[in-house]
C-alpha positions in Angstrom: -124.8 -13.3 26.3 -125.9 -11.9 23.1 -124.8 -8.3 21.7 -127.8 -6.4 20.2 -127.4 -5.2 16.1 -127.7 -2.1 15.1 -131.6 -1.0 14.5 -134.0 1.5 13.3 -138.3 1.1 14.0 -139.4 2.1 10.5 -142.7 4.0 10.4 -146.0 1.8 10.6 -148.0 2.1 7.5 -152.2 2.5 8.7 -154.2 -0.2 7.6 -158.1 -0.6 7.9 -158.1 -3.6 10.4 -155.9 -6.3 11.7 -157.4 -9.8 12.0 -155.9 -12.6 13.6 -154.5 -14.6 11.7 -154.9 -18.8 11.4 -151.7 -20.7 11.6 -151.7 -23.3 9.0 -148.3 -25.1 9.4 -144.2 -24.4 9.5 -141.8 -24.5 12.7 -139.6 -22.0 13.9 -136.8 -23.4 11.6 -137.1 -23.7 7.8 -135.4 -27.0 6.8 -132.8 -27.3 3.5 -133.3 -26.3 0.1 -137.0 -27.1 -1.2 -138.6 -28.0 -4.4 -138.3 -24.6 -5.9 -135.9 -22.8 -4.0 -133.2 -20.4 -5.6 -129.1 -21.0 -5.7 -128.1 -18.6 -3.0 -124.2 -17.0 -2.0 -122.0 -18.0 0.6 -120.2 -15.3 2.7 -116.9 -15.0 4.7 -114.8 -16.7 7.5 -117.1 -16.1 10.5 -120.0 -18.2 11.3 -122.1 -15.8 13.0 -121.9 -12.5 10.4 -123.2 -14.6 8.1 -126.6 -14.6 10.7 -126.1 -10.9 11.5 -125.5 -10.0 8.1 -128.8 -11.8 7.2 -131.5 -10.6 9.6 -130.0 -7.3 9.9 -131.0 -7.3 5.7 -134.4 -8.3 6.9 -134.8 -5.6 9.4 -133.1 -3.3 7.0 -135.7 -3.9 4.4 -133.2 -5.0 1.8 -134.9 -8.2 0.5 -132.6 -8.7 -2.4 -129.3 -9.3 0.0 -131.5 -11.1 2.1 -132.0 -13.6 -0.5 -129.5 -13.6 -1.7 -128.2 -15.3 2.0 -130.8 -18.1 2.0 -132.0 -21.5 0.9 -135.6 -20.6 1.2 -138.0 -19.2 -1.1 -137.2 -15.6 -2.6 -139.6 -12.9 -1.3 -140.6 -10.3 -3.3 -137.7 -7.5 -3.6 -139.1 -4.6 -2.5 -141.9 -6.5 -0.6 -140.6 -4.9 2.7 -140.8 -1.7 1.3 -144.2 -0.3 2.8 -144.1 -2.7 6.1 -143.8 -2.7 9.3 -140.2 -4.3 9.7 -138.2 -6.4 12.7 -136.8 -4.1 15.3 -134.6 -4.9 18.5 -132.2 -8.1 16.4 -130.1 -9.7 18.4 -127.9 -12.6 17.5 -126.2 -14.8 20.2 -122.6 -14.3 20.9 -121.4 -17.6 20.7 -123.0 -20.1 19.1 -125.7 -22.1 21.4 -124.8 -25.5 19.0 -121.9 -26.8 17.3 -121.8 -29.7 15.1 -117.6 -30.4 14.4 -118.4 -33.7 12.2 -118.4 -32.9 8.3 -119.6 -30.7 7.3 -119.3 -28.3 10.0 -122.5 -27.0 11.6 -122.8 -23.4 13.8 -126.3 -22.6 15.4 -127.1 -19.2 16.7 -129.9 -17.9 19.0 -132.0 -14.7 17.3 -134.4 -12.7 18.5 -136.6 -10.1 16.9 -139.9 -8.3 17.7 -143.2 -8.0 15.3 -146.0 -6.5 15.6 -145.1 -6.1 19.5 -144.1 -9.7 19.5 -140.8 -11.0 20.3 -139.2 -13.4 18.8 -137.0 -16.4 19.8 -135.4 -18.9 16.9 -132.6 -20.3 16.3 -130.8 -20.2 12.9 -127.6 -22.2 11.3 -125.0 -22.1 9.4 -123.0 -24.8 7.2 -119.3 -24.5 6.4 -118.6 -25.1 2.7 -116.2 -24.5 0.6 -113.4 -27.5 1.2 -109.9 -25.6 1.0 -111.3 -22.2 1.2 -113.7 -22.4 3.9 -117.0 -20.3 4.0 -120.2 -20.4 5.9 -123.6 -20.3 4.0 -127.0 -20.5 5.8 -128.8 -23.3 6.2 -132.3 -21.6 7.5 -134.9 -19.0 6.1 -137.3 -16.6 8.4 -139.5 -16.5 5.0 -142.7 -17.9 5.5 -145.7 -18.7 3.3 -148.6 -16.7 3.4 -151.9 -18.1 2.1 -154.6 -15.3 1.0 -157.9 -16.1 0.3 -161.7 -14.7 -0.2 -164.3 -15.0 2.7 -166.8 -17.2 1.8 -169.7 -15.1 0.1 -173.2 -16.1 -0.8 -173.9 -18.5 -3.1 -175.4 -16.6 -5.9 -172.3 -14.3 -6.1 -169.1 -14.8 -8.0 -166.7 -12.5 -6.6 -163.5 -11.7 -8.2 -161.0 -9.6 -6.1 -157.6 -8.0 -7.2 -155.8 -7.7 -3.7 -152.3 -5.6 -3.2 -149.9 -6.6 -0.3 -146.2 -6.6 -0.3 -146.7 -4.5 -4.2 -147.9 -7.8 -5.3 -151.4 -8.0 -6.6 -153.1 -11.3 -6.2 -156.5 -12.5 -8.1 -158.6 -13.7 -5.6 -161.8 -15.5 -6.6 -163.8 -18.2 -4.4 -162.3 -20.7 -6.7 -158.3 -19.2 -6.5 -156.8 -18.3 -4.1 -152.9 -16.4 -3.3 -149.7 -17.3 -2.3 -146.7 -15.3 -1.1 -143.4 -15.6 0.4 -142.8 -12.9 3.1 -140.1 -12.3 5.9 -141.5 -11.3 9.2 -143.4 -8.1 9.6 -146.8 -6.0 9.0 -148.3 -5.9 5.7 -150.9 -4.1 4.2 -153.3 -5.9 2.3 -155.5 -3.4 0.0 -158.0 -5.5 -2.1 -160.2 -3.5 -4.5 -163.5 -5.6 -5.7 -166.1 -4.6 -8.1 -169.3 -2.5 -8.4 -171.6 -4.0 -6.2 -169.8 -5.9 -3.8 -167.1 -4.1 -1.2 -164.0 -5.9 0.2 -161.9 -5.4 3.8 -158.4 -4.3 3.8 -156.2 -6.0 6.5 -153.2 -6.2 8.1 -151.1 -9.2 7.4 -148.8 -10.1 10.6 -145.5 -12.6 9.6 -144.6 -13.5 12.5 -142.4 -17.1 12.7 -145.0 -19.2 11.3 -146.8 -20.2 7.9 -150.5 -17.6 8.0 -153.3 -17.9 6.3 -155.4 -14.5 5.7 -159.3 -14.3 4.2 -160.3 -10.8 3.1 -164.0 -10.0 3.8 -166.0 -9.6 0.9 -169.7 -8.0 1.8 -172.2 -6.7 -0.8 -173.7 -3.5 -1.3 -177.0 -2.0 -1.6 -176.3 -1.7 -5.9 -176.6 -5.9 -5.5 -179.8 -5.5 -4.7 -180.7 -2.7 -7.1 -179.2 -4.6 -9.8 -180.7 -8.0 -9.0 -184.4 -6.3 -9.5 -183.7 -4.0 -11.7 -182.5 -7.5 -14.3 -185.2 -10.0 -12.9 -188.0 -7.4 -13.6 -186.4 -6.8 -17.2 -187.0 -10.5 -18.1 -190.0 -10.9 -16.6 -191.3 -8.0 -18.9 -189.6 -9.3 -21.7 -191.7 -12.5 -20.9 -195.2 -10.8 -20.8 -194.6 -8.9 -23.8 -194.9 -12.0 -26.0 -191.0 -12.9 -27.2 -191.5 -16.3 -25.0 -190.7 -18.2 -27.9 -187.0 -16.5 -28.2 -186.8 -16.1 -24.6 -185.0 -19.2 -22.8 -185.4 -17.6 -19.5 -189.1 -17.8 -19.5 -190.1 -20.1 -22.0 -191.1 -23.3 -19.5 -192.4 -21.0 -17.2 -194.9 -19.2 -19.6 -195.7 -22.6 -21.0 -196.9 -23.5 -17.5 -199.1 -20.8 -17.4 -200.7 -21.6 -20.6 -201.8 -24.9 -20.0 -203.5 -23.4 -16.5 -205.0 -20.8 -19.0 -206.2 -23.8 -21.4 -207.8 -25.4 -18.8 -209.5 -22.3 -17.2 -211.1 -21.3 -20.4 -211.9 -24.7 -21.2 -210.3 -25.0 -24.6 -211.0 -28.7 -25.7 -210.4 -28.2 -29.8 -209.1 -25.5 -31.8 -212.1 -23.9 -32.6 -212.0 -23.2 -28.7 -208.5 -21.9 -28.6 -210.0 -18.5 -30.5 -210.7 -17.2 -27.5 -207.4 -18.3 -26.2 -205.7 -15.4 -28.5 -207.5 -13.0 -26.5 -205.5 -13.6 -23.6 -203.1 -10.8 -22.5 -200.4 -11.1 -20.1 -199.2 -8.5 -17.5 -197.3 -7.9 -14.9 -199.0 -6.6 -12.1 -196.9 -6.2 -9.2 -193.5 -7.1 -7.8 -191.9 -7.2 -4.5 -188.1 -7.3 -3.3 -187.0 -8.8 -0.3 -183.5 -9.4 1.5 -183.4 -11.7 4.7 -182.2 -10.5 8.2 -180.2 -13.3 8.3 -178.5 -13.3 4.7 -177.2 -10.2 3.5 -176.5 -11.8 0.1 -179.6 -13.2 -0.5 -182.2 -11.0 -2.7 -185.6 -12.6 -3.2 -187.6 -11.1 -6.4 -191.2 -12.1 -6.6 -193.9 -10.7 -9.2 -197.7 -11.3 -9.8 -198.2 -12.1 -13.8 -202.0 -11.4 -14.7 -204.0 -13.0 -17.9 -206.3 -11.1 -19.0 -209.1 -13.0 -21.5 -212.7 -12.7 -22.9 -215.4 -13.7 -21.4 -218.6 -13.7 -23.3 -218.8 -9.6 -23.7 -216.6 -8.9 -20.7 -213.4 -10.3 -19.7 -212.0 -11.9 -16.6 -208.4 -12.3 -15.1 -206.4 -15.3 -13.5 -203.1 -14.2 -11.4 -200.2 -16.7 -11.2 -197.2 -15.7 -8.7 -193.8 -16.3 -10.4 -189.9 -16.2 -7.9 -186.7 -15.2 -9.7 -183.8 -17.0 -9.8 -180.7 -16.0 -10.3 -177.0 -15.3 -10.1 -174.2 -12.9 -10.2 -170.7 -12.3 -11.5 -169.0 -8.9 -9.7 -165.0 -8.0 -10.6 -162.8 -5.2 -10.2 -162.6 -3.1 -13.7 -165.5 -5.2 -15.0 -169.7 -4.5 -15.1 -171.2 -6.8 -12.9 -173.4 -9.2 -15.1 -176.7 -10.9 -13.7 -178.2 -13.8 -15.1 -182.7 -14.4 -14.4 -184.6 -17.4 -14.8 -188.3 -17.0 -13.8 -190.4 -19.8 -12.0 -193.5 -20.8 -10.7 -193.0 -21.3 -6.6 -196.2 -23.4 -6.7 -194.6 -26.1 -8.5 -192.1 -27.2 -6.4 
């Protein structure tokens, strides 16, 4: 028979979606103190308030007591502020296991429901204390939550500040975030930077380790950006400054030596009509795949113009842009070019 506690259903905060979430290890039960794990109070003559008094804290929202209770990791205080929290505790009358060999053991059936979900573990209690006897728990609801980015495209370095549980995490496709929650609904509100947009989520705990990604999609201002740099260089390229220019310099020496050999210079008496030669830009072109929504593809047309006898005549090279992106919260995203030609391989 089990005696329900005392319970309120605290309002639901809105979130932008829920995603389900993977499981990525832990068991109903928590084991003994871990590497890491705080010095935690013991509490009064009777095996089972110590239980009661502990998830009742949980569903309460009062994460300091309920720390204060267990061996487990702390949680954040104040983490169950803005959540969804347990409703409908219940904690066995009697205890369903009893271990009478030193030191004494007490194991109590509890329920709870989250997120709709109900809830049946089990947790227990040690009695300490030699001539003044006192129960202290054994067992932590807290469970790890892993938070991480959604893979992105290659080109893109992504930095993400994301807010769950008032704890901001730096997320990055090279870092990733770790809390320690008690069972409930968080909200997890990332901000990202100028040109990429990222997903808020909920963040279910229910009685296992989750692991959460936050979508990170880019925006039409990647795009912008990418051709708006790319095309910068490339003028930068024509307009003569190859020589201080690293992100053009083996490119532009390519198209010389076709140059060379399509005036036919042979000495340096020939190479005077070689300083004729004037480079332009003559048209460009942006594409972005169906299939890749990262992916921006920056092509150009770069025309030499030289004499020819009294006139002059024109050879067209196409050049591809390569490059790569760096996007954060607070911070202008940065681009970096390099121009190529595609002919070569």
């Amino acid at each position: 028979m089990t005696d329900p506690a005392a319970s309120e259903t605290p309002s639901r905060r809105p979130s932008t979606r829920r995603l389900v979430l993977t499981v990525v290890g832990g068991v109903a039960l928590v084991g003994l103190i871990a590497a890491g794990a705080v010095a935690f109070r013991t509490t009064g003559p009777d095996p089972r308030a110590v239980v009661v008094e502990y998830v009742e804290a949980i569903r309460d929202g009062d994460v300091a007591a309920a720390n204060a209770l267990t061996s487990g990791y702390d949680a954040p205080v104040g983490s169950l502020d803005d959540a969804e929290r347990i409703t409908d505790v219940t904690v066995s009358t009697e205890s369903v296991r009893s271990e009478e060999e030193a030191p004494r053991r007490e194991t109590f059936a509890v329920s709870y429901v989250v997120a709709g979900e109900t809830v049946e573990t089990e947790l227990t209690v040690t009695q300490v204390g030699g001539s003044e006897p006192r129960w202290s728990l054994d067992d932590s609801l807290e469970r790890r939550v892993d938070v991480a980015l959604a893979e992105t495209g290659g080109d893109v370095l992504v930095s993400v500040d994301a807010v769950v549980a008032g704890e901001t995490l730096g997320l990055s496709p090279f870092r990733t975030g770790e809390l320690h929650l008690y069972p409930g609904v968080y909200a997890l509100e990332p901000t990202a930077g100028s040109v990429t947009s990222a997903e808020g989520v909920e963040v279910v705990v229910v009685d296992r380790d989750v692991a959460v990604e936050v979508p990170v999609t880019p925006t039409d201002a990647l795009a912008t950006l990418v051709e708006e740099e790319a095309l910068t260089a490339l003028a930068d390229c024509v307009a003569g400054e190859v020589s201080v220019n690293l992100r053009c310099g083996t490119l532009l020496l390519g198209l010389d030596s076709e140059i060379v050999q399509t005036l036919g210079i042979r000495t340096g008496s020939d190479a005077e009509a070689y300083e004729g030669v004037v480079w332009t830009v003559e048209s460009s072109s942006t594409e972005q795949p169906a299939d890749d929504a990262w992916a921006v593809e920056v092509s150009a047309v770069v025309r030499a113009t030289y004499p020819s006898g009294a006139a002059t005549a024109s050879v067209d090279f196409p050049v591809q842009a390569s490059w790569s992106a760096a996007d954060a919260a607070d911070e202008e995203p940065a681009v970096t070019v390099s121009w190529f030609d595609p002919t070569e391989g």
